[in-house]
C-alpha positions in Angstrom: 0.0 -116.1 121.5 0.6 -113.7 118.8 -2.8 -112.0 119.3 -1.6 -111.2 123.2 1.4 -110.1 121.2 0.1 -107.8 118.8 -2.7 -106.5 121.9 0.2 -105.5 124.1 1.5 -103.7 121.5 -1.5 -102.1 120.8 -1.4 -100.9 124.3 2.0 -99.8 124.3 1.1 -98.2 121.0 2.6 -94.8 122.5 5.8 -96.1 122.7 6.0 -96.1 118.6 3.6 -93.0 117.9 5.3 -90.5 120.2 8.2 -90.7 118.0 6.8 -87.7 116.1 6.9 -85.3 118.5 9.1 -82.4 118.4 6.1 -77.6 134.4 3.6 -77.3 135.4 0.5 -76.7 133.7 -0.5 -72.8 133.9 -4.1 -73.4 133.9 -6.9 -72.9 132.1 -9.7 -70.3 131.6 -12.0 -73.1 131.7 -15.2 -72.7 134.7 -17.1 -76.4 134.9 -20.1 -77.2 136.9 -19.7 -80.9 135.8 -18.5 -83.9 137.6 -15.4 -85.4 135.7 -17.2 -87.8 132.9 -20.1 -88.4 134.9 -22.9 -86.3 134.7 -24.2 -84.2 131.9 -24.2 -80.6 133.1 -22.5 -77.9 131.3 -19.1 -76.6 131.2 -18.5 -72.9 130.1 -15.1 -71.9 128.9 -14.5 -68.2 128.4 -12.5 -67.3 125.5 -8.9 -65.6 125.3 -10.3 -62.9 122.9 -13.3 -61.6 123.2 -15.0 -62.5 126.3 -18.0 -64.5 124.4 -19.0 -67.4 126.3 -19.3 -71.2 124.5 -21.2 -73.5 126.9 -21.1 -77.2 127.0 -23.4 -78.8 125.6 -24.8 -77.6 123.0 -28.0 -76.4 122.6 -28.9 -78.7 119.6 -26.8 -82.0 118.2 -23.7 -81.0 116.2 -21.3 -83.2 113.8 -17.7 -83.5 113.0 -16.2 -85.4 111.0 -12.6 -87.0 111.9 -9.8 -89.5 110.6 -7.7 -91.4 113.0 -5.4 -94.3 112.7 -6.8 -96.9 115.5 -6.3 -100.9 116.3 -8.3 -101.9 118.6 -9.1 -105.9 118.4 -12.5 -106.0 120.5 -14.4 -102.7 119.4 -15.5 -101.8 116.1 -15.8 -97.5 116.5 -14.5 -95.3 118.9 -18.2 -94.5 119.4 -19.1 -97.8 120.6 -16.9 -96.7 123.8 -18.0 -95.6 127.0 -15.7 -93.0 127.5 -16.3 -91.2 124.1 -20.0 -91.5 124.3 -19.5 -89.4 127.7 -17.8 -86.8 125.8 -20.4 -86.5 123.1 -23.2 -86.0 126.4 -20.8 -83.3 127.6 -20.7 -81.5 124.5 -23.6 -82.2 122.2 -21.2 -83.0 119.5 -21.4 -86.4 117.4 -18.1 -87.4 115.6 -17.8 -89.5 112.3 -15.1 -91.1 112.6 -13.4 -92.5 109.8 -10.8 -95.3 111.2 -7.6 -97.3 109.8 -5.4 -99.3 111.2 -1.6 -98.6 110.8 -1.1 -101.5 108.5 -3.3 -99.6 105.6 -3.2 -95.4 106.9 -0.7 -94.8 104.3 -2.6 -96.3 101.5 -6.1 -95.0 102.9 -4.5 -91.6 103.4 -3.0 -91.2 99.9 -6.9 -92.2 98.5 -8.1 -89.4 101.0 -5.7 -86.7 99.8 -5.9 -88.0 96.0 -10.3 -87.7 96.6 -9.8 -84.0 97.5 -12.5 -84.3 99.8 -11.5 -84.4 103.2 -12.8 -85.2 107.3 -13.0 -81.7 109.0 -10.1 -83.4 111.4 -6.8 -85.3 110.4 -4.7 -87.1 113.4 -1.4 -87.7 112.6 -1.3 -86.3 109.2 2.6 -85.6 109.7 3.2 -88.6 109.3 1.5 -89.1 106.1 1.7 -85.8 103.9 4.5 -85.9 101.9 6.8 -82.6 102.6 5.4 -82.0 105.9 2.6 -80.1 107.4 3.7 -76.7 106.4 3.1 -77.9 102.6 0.0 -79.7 103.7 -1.7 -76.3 104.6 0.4 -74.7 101.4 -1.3 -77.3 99.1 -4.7 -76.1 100.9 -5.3 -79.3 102.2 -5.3 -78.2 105.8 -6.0 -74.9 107.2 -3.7 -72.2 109.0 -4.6 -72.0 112.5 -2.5 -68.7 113.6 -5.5 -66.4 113.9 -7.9 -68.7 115.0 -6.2 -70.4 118.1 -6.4 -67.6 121.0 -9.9 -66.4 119.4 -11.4 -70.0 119.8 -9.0 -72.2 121.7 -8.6 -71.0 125.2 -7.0 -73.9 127.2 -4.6 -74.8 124.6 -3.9 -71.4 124.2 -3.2 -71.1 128.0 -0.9 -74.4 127.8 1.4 -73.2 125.4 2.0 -70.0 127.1 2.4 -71.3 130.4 6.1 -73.3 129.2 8.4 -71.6 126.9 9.3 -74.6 125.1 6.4 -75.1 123.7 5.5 -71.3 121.9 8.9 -72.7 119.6 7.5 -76.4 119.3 4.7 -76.0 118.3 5.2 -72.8 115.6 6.9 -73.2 112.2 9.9 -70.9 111.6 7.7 -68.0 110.9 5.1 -68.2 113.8 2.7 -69.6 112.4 0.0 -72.6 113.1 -0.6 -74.9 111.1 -1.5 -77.8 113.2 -2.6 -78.8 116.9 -0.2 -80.8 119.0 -1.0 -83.4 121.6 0.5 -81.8 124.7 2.1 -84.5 127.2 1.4 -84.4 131.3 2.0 -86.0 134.2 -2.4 -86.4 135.6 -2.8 -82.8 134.1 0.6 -80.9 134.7 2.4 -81.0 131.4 5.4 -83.2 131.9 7.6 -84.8 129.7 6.9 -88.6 129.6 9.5 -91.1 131.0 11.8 -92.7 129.0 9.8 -95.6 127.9 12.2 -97.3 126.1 16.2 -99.1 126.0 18.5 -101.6 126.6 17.6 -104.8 128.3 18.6 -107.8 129.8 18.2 -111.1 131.4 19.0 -110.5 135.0 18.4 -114.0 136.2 21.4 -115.2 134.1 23.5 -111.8 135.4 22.5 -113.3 138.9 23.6 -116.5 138.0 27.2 -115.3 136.7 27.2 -113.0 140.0 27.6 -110.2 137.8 25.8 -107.1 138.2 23.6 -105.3 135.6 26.3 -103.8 133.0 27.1 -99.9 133.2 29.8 -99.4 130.6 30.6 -101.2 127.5 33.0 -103.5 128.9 30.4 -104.5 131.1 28.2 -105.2 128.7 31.4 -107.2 127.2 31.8 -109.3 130.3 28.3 -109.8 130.8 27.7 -111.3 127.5 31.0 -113.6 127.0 29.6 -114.7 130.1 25.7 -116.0 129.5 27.4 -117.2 125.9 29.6 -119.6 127.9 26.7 -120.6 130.5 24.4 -120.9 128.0 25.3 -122.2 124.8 22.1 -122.4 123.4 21.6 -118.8 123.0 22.0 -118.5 119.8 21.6 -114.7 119.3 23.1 -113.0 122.8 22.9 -109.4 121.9 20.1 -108.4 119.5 21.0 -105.1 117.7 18.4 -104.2 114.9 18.7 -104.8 110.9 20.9 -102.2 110.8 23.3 -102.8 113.6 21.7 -99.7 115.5 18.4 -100.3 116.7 16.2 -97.4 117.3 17.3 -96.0 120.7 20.7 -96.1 119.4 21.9 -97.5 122.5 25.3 -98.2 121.9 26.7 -95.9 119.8 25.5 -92.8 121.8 28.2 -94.3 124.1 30.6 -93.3 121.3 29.7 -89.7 121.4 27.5 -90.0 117.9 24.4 -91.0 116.8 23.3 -93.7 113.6 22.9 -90.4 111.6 22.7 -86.4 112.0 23.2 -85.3 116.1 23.4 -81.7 117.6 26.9 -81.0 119.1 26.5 -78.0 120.8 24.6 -76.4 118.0 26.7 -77.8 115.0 25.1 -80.2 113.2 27.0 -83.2 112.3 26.5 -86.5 110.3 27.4 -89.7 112.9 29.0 -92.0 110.3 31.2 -89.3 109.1 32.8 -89.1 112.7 35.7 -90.7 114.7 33.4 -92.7 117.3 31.3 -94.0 114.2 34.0 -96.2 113.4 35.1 -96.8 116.8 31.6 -98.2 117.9 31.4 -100.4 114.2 35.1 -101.9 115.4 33.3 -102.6 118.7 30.8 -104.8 117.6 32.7 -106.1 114.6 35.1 -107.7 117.5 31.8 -109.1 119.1 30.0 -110.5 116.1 33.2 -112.8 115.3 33.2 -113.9 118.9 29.3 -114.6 118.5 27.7 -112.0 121.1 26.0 -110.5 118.7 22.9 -111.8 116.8 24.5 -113.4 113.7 21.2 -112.9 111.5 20.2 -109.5 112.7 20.0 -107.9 109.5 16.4 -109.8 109.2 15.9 -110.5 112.6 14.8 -107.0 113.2 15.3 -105.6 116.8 14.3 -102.0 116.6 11.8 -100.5 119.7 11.8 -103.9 120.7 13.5 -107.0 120.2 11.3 -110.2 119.0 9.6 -112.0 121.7 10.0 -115.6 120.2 14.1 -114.5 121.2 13.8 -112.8 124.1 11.4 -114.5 125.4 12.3 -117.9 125.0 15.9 -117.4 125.7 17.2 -118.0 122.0 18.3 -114.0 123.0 19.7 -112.7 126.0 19.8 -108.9 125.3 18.4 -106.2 123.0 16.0 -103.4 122.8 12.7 -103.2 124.5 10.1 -101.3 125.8 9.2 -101.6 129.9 5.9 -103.0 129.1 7.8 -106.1 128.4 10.7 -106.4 131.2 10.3 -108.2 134.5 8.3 -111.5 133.5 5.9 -110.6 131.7 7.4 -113.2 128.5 6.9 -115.9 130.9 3.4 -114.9 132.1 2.6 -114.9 128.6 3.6 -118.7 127.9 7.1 -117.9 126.0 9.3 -118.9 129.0 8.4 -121.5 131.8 11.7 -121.0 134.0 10.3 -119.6 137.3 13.9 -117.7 137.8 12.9 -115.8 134.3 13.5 -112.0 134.6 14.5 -109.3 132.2 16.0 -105.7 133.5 15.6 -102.6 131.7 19.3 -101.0 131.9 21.0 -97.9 131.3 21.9 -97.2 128.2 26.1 -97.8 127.7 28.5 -95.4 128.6 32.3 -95.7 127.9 33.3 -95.0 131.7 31.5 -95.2 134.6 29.9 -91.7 135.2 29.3 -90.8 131.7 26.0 -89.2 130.7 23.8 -92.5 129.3 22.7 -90.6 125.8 19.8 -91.9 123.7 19.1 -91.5 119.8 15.4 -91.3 119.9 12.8 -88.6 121.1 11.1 -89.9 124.3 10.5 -87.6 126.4 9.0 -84.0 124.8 6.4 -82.3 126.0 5.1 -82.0 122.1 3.6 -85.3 120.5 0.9 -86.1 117.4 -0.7 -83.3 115.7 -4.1 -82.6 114.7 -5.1 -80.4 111.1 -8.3 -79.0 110.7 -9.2 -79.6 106.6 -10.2 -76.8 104.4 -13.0 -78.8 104.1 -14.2 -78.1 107.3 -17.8 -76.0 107.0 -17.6 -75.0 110.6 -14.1 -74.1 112.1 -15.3 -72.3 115.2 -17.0 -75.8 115.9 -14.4 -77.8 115.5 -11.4 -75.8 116.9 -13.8 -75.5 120.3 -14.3 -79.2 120.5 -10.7 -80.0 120.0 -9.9 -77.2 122.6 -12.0 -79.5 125.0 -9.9 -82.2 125.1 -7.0 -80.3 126.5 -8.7 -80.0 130.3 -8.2 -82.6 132.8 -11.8 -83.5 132.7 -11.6 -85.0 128.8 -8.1 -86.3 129.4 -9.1 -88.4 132.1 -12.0 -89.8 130.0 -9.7 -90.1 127.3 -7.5 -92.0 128.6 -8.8 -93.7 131.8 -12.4 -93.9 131.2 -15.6 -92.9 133.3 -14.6 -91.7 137.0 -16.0 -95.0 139.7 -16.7 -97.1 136.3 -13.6 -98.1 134.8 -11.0 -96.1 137.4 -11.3 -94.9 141.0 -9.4 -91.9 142.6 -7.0 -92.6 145.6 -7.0 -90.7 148.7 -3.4 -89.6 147.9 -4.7 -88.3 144.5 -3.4 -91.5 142.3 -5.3 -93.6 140.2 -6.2 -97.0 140.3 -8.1 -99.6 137.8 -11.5 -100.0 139.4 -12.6 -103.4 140.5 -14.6 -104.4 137.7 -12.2 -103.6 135.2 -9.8 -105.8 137.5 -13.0 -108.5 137.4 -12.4 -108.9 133.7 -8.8 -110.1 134.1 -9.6 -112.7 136.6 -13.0 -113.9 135.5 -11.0 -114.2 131.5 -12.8 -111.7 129.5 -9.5 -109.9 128.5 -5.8 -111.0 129.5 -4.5 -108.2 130.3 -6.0 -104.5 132.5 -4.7 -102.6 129.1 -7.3 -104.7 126.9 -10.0 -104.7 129.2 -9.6 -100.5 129.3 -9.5 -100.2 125.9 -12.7 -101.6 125.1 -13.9 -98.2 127.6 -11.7 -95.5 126.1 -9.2 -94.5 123.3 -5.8 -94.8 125.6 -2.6 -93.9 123.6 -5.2 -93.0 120.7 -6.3 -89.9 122.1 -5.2 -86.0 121.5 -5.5 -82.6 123.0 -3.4 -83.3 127.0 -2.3 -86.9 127.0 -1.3 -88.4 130.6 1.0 -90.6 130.4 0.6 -91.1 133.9 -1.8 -93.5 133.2 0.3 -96.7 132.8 0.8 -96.8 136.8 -2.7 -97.1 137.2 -3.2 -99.9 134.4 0.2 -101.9 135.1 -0.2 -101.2 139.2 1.8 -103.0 141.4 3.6 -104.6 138.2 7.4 -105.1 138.3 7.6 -104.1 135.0 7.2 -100.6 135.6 10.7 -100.7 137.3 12.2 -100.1 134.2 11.4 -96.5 133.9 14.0 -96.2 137.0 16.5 -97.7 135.0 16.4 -95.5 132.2 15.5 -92.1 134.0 18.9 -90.3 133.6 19.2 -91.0 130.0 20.0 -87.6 128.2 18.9 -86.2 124.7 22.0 -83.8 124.6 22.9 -85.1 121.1 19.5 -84.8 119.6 18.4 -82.6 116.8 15.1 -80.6 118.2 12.5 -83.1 116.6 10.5 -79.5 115.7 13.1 -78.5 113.6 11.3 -77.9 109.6 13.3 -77.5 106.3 11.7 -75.1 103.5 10.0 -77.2 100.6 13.1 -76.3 98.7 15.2 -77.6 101.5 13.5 -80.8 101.7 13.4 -81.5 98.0 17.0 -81.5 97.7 17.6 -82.9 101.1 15.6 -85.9 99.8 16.6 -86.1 96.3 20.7 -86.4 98.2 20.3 -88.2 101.3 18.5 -91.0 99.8 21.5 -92.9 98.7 23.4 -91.6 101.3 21.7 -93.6 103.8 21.8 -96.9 101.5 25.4 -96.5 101.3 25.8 -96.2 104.9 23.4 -99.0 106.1 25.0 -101.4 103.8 28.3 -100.8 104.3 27.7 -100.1 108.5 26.2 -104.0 108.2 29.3 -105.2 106.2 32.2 -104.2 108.4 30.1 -105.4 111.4 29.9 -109.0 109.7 33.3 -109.0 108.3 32.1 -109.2 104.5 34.0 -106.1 104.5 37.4 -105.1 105.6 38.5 -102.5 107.6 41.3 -101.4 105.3 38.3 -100.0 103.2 36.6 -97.5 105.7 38.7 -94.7 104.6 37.0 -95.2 101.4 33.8 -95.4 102.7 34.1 -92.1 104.3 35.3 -90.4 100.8 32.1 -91.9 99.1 29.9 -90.1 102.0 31.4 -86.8 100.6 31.2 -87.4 96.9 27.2 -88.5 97.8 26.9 -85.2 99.0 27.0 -85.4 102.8 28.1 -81.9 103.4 25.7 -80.6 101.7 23.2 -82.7 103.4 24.6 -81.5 106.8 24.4 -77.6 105.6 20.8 -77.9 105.4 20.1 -79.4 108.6 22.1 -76.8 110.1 19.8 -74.1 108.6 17.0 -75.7 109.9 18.3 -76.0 113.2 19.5 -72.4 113.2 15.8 -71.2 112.2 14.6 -73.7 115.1 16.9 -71.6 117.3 15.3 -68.6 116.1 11.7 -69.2 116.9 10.4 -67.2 119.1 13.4 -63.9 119.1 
């Protein structure tokens, strides 16, 4: 059970890396004479400067060396996929890939840095490098790209200039390039992804109460006081995450702030330091005392998603999630026999009906995972050309779907669809689910360079599941910081040397007047202590960084 558990989540494993990330595709310069991952002729991009000609593949074999954070329970190497074999036909270049697991990239990376000898490519080093990527390449761990991009990469290039957004995203505050970023698209046209991720709930026991799915946070008030009367045993109702706001934030965007600093109309301000902070922590004080809320969430931690052995087996009746497990899937997965089972993605609260549903986390940018080419890469040209291939359709497909007839199959009306052996391995038992089966072919959600995050209709096809995206598909990031944004390495030493205890003080004390350890009579004097901490001055240099963000570009 908690291998299927783990596996989906391995799948879904976009939903939690995207969180990094800061029209219609303008093309590329890119001529091909191959079929999309299945034969091996060559493919000859033409370069934005210079007008030399790099042809695919290679005349002679070529290696690159490259680190990448990857679970995958059934294959040992990326190289021992399909898919990425392909590649290395179509290009004549072999990659070494070093590969960690999530559970040990932070130690592994720290040896890497500490060995100062590094892979010629880094995925994900953002999240890794302490002070950012802009100190990464200062420290001369990684290398600056600015010059190097339009002389070597001509379909990124052509990418980023084709939406405006993304010549400030993916920039620092003084132009340059210091790392590549996974560009997101809808089969090929870059796209925002869908909001993946929310509020859910068990719609048979709405059904059963003849309520309908809540809407604003009354509902959600009536909804629950309800399933706690008709089911007793549901000992946690509303799961909320250790912290009383789980990642999302879901129900204190209703309140017009988020868990910490939000963008009001280009004024950066600090959420628990405002009026509808303490409005939304009187909220769900009320409902803890009449037991809607989860009474142990502080360790029963509910954050993308909300713990299956609760949700699932009814012990919970609402809390985060991610769509890849709404509808039934809990019960097709053994945690819930009821036949009636059902779970709803819904729209994130709103105060009154008509409200824009607001969200806390980034979902839905264009901008994702970065790549950094190492200063101890011996052939840049080489690897900045090879990385440049995975931004056309032809490697995203393989990426992501696999070899064209083998593992997917074109539809007349130019969708996707898993092919039928991949479909054989789910019925004959190989693999449980379409998403394990695929990623014994391909990398998935592990890949760079144009990611299409199209590709979960074609995996989860014709599963109810997928109507969740429709539930969540108005939800606005009006009161989001830009996730671009960059302090200076001054900035973010102080930033980090103040905030620290600023954000124990606030999650302790958030958790305290939600369970009633603490009164209310003392939130005054919770909000002095966020200014002797140093709040202000926290909130000054976010601003700064927000009004360099703005900047970008003028």
């Amino acid at each position: 059970m908690k291998k299927r558990v783990i596996a989906l989540l391995i799948c879904l494993v976009f939903v939690i890396n995207t969180f990094v990330g800061c029209g219609k595709s303008g093309g590329s310069k890119e001529s091909s004479t191959k079929n999309q991952g299945g034969s091996n002729t060559a493919s000859t991009t033409e370069t934005a400067a210079g007008g030399d000609n790099w042809s695919w593949p290679l005349n002679e074999k070529k290696e690159l060396n490259f680190w990448i954070v990857w679970n995958n329970n059934y294959v040992e190497s990326p190289n021992d996929l399909p898919a990425i074999q392909q590649i290395e036909k179509n290009t004549n270049v072999h990659i070494n890939w070093t590969v960690v697991s999530d559970k040990e990239a932070a130690e592994k990376f720290s040896v890497m840095i500490a060995s100062g000898e590094y892979p010629d490519i880094i995925r994900g080093a953002e999240g890794y490098y302490t002070g950012g990527l802009v100190k990464m390449m200062n420290d001369g761990v990684s290398i600056d790209l600015t010059d190097k991009v339009d002389q070597y990469m001509p379909n990124y290039t052509a990418l980023r200039n084709s939406v405006e957004s993304l010549k400030k995203d993916t920039v620092t505050d003084d132009g340059k390039l210091v790392a590549l970023y996974t560009l997101a698209s809808e089969n090929g046209n870059l796209k925002g992804e869908r909001v993946w991720g929310g509020p859910s709930i068990r719609k048979d026991w709405l059904d059963e109460a003849s309520l309908s799915v809540p809407v604003t946070v009354d509902d959600w008030y009536t909804a629950l006081t309800a399933i706690k009367k008709n089911h007793p045993d549901c000992e946690a109702p509303l799961m909320i995450g250790p912290n009383g706001t789980d990642y999302y934030g879901t129900f204190l965007s209703a309140f017009g702030v988020l868990p910490e600093f939000y963008n009001d109309n280009g004024t950066v301000k600090y959420g628990p330091k405002e009026a509808g902070y303490k409005q939304w922590v009187e909220t769900f004080r009320k409902w803890y005392a009449e037991g809607l809320i989860d009474p142990n969430f502080v360790s029963n931690a509910a954050t993308v998603i909300s713990p299956a052995d609760f949700l699932g087996t009814g012990k919970a009746a609402a809390g985060p999630n991610v769509w890849g497990y709404t509808a039934d899937v809990y019960k097709s997965m053994g945690y819930n026999k009821d036949e009636k089972f059902k779970l709803a993605g819904v729209s994130y609260p709103v105060l009154k009906a008509g409200d824009t549903p607001q969200a806390a986390a980034p979902m839905s940018e264009l901008v994702k995972e970065t790549l950094v080419v190492s200063s101890s890469c011996k052939d840049v040209e080489l690897a900045m050309r090879y990385l440049d291939y995975w931004y056309t359709k032809d490697c995203m497909m393989l990426g992501t779907l696999g070899i064209k007839d083998e593992s997917y199959v074109e539809n007349s009306d130019g969708t996707y669809s898993m092919s039928d052996s991949i479909k054989a391995k789910i019925t004959d038992g190989t693999y449980p689910t379409v998403a394990e089966a695929l990623s014994t072919v391909t990398l998935m959600s592990s890949d760079f360079g144009l990611y299409n995050w199209k590709m979960w209709d074609s995996i989860y096809e014709g599963n109810p599941a997928l109507n969740a995206y429709d539930a969540w598909i108005d939800t606005k990031y009006d009161l989001m910081l830009p996730p671009c944004m960059t302090m200076t390495d001054e900035e973010s030493q102080e930033y980090a040397s103040v905030y620290t205890n600023i954000l124990t003080l606030v999650q302790e004390n958030t958790v305290k007047f939600i369970n009633g350890t603490k009164s209310m009579d003392e939130y005054d004097s919770f909000i002095e202590d966020l200014s002797k901490y140093g709040i202000d001055r926290c909130i000054e240099l976010k601003q700064a960084a927000l009004d360099r963000y703005l900047q970008r570009g003028k």
